[in-house]
C-alpha positions as CSV (number, residue, x, y, z in Angstrom):
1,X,6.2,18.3,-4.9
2,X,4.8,15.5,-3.1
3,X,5.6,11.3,-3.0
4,X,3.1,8.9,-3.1
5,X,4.9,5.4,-2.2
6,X,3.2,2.4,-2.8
7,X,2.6,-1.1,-1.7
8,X,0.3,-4.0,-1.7
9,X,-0.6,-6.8,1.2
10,X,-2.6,-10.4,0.1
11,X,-2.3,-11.9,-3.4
12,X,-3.8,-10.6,-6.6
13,X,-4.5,-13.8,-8.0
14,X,-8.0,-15.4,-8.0
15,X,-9.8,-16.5,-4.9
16,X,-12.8,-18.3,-6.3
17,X,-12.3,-21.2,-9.4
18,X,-14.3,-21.4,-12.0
19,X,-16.9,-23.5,-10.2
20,X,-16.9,-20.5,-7.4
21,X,-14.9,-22.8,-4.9
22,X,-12.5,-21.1,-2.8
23,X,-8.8,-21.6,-3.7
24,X,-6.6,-23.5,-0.7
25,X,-4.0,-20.5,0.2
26,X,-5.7,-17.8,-1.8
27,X,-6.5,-14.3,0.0
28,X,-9.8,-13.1,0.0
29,X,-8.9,-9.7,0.2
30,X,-6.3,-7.5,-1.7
31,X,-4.9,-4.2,-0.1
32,X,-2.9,-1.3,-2.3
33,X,-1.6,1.2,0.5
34,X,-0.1,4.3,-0.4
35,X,1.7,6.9,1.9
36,X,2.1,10.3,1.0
37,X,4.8,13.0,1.7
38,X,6.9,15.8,1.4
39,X,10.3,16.1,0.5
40,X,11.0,17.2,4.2
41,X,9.3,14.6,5.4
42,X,10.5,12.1,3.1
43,X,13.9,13.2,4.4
44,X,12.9,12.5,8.0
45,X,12.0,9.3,7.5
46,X,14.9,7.7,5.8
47,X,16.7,9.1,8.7
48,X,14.1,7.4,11.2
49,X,14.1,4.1,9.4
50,X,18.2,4.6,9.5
51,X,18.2,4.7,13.1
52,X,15.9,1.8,13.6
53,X,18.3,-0.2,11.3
54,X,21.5,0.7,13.2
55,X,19.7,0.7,16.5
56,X,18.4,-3.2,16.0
57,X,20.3,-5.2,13.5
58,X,23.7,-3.6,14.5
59,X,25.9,-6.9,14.2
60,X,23.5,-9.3,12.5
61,X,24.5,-10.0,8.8
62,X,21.6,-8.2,6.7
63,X,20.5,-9.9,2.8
64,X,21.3,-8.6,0.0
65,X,18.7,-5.8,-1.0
66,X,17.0,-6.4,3.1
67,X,13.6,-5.0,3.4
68,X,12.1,-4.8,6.6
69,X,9.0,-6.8,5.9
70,X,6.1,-6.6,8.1
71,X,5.0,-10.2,7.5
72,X,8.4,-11.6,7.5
73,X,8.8,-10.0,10.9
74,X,5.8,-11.5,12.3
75,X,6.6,-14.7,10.9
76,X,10.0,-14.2,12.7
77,X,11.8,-14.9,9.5
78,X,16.0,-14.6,9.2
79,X,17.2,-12.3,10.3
80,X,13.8,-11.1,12.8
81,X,14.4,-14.5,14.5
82,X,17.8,-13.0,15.6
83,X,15.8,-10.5,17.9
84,X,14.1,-11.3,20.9
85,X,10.1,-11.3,20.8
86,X,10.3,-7.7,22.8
87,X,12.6,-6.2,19.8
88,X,10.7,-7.3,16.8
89,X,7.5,-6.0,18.6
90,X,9.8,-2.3,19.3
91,X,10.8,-2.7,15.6
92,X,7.1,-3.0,14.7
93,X,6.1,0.5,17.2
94,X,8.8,2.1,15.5
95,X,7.8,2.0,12.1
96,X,4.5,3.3,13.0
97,X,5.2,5.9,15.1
98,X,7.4,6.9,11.9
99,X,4.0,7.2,10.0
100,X,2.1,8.5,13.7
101,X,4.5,11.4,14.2
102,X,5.1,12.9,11.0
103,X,3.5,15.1,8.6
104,X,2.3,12.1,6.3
105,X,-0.8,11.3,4.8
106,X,-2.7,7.8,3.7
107,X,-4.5,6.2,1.0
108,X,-5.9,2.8,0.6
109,X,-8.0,0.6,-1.8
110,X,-9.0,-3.0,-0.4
111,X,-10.5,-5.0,-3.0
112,X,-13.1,-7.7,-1.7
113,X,-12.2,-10.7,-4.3
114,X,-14.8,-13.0,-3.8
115,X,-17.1,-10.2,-4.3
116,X,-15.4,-9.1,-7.1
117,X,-15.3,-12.5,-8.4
118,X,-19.5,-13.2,-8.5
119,X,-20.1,-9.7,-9.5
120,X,-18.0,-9.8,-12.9
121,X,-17.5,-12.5,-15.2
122,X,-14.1,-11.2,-16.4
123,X,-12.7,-9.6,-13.2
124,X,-10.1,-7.1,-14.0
125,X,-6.5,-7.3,-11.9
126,X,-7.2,-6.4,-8.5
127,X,-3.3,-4.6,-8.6
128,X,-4.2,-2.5,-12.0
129,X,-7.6,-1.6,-10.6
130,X,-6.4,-0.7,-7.2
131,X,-3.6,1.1,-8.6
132,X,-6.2,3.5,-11.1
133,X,-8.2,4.2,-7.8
134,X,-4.9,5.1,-5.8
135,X,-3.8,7.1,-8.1
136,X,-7.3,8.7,-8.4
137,X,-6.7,9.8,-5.0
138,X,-3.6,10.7,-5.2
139,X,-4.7,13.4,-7.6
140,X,-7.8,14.5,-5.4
141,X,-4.7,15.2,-2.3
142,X,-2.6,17.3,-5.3
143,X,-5.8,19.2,-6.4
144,X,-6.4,20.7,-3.2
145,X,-2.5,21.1,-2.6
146,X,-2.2,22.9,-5.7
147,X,0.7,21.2,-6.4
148,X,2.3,18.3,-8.3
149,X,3.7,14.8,-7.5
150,X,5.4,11.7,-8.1
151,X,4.1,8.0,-7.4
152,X,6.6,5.0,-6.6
153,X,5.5,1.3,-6.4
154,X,7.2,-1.6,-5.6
155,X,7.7,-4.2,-7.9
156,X,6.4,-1.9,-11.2
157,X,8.3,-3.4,-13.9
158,X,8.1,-4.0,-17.2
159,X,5.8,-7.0,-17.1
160,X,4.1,-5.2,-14.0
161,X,3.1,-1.9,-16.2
162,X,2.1,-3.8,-19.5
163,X,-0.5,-5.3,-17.6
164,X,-1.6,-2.5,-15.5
165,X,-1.8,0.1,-18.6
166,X,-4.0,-2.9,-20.2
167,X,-6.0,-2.4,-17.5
168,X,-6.5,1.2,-17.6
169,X,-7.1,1.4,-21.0
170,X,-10.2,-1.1,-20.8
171,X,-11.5,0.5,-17.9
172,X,-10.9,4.3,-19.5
173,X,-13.1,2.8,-22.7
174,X,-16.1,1.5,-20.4
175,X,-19.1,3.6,-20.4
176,X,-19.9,2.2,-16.8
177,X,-16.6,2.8,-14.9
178,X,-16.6,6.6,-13.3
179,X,-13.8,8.7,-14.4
180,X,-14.0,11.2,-11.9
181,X,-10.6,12.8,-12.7
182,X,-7.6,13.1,-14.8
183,X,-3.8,12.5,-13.7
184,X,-2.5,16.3,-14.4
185,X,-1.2,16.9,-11.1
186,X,1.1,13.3,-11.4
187,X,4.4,13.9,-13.1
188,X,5.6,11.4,-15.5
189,X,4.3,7.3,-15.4
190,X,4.6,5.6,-11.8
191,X,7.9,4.8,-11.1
192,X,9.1,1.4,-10.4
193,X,10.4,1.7,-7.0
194,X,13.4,-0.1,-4.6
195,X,12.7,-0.4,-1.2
196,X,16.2,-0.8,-0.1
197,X,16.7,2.6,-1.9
198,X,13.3,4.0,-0.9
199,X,13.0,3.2,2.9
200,X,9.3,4.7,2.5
201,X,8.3,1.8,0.9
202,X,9.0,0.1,3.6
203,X,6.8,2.2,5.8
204,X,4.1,1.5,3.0
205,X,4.5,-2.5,3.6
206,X,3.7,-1.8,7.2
207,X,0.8,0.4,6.7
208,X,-0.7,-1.9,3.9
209,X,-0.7,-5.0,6.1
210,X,-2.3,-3.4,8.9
211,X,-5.0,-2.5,6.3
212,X,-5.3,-5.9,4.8
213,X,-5.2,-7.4,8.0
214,X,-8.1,-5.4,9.2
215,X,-10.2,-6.7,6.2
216,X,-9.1,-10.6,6.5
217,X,-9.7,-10.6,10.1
218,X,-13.4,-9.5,9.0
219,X,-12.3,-6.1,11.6
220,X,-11.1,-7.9,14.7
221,X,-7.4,-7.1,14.3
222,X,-7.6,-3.2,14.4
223,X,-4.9,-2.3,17.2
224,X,-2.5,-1.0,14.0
225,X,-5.1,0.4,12.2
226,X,-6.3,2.4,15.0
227,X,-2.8,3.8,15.6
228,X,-3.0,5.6,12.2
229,X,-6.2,5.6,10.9
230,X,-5.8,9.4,11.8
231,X,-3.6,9.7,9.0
232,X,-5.9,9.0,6.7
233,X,-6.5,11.5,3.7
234,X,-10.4,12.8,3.5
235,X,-11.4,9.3,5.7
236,X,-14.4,10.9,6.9
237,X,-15.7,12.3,3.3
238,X,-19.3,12.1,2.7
239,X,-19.2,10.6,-0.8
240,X,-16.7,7.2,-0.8
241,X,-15.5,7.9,-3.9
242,X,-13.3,10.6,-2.3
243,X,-12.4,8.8,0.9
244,X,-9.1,8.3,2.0
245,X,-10.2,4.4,2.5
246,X,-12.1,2.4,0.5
247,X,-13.2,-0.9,0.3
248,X,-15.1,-2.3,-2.9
């Protein structure tokens, strides 16, 4: 059995109006990141993401349901702006030598919006198109592990699924959208998933903003992706549609 743990980075939401105008706060791109492990492994990193919690917030009065947010720790939101600029940038190394130093794999789809945008005139949700590419890949990893495996996002509720299943089903019924393989390997639907129960989807936040970042920054902030593009599932692949990364 194998986890794939999910999350996104950058808004899903329209970047262009209808006159093609860029919206004021709108990201062009949007990032699903996945992370795939074990059980073992899973196992050794909610121990690791215990110890950095004990080791660096020992004393400081956590929210309800904390999630160690990459942006919010950057932004040195409460409670990052009780550490001192040294310790939130440790906190940061820490949860990607978590993802450097074990036996994990990575998957991401970056959507380009404004791309998307001109080149359709009804753009599908970047989240439920990402999501049926992730998953795509997810299956390509199980295939050649001859072996099965669970998905988990973040935030897939009831509302979340409706639309994403819409979105599936429309682009399973177009004659010009690849399907290039089924779901047998995945185990039930994708489950929606906690990340103050599941401290991998934490590590997923992390590894999706360094991603999106990447693609925002039009490739000049790398330093993260760099670390851990190593990781990367089939990054290398000769055809895209199997690569660990894409971008569309």
């Amino acid at each position: 059995m194998y986890y794939l743990y999910i999350d996104e980075s950058g808004t899903d939401d329209d970047y262009l109006d209808q006159y093609y105008n860029v919206i004021k706060n709108r990201s062009k791109f949007f990032t699903l990141g996945g992370i795939i492990v074990s059980p073992v492994t899973r196992q050794i990193l909610n121990k690791h993401f215990s110890s950095i919690i004990k080791r660096y917030f020992q004393g400081i009065t956590l929210p309800v349901n904390f999630k160690l947010h990459y942006y919010d720790l950057r932004e040195c939101k409460y409670p990052f702006d009780q550490l001192h600029k040294g310790e939130r940038l440790h906190v940061a190394d820490q949860m990607f030598n978590g993802i450097k130093l074990t036996k994990s794999y990575l998957v991401s789809i970056t959507i380009d919006k404004g791309e998307h945008c001109n080149k359709y005139i009804t753009p599908v949700n970047p989240t439920g198109y990402t999501l049926y590419l992730i998953l795509e890949h997810f299956q390509y990893f199980l295939e050649e592990q001859e072996d099965i495996g669970l998905a988990i996002f973040e935030r897939y509720n009831g509302k979340m699924r409706q639309m994403v299943e819409r979105v599936h089903k429309w682009l399973e019924s177009t004659r010009s959208f690849p399907r290039l393989t089924n779901f047998e390997n995945i185990v039930r639907n994708v489950k929606n998933g906690d990340p103050a129960r599941e401290p991998l989807l934490q590590y997923a936040d992390f590894f999706a903003y360094a991603v999106w970042k990447r693609s925002e920054s039009s490739g000049t902030k790398t330093r993260r992706w760099d670390e851990i593009k190593h990781k990367y599932y089939n990054l290398d692949h000769l055809y895209q549609t199997k690569r660990g990364n894409v971008e569309i």
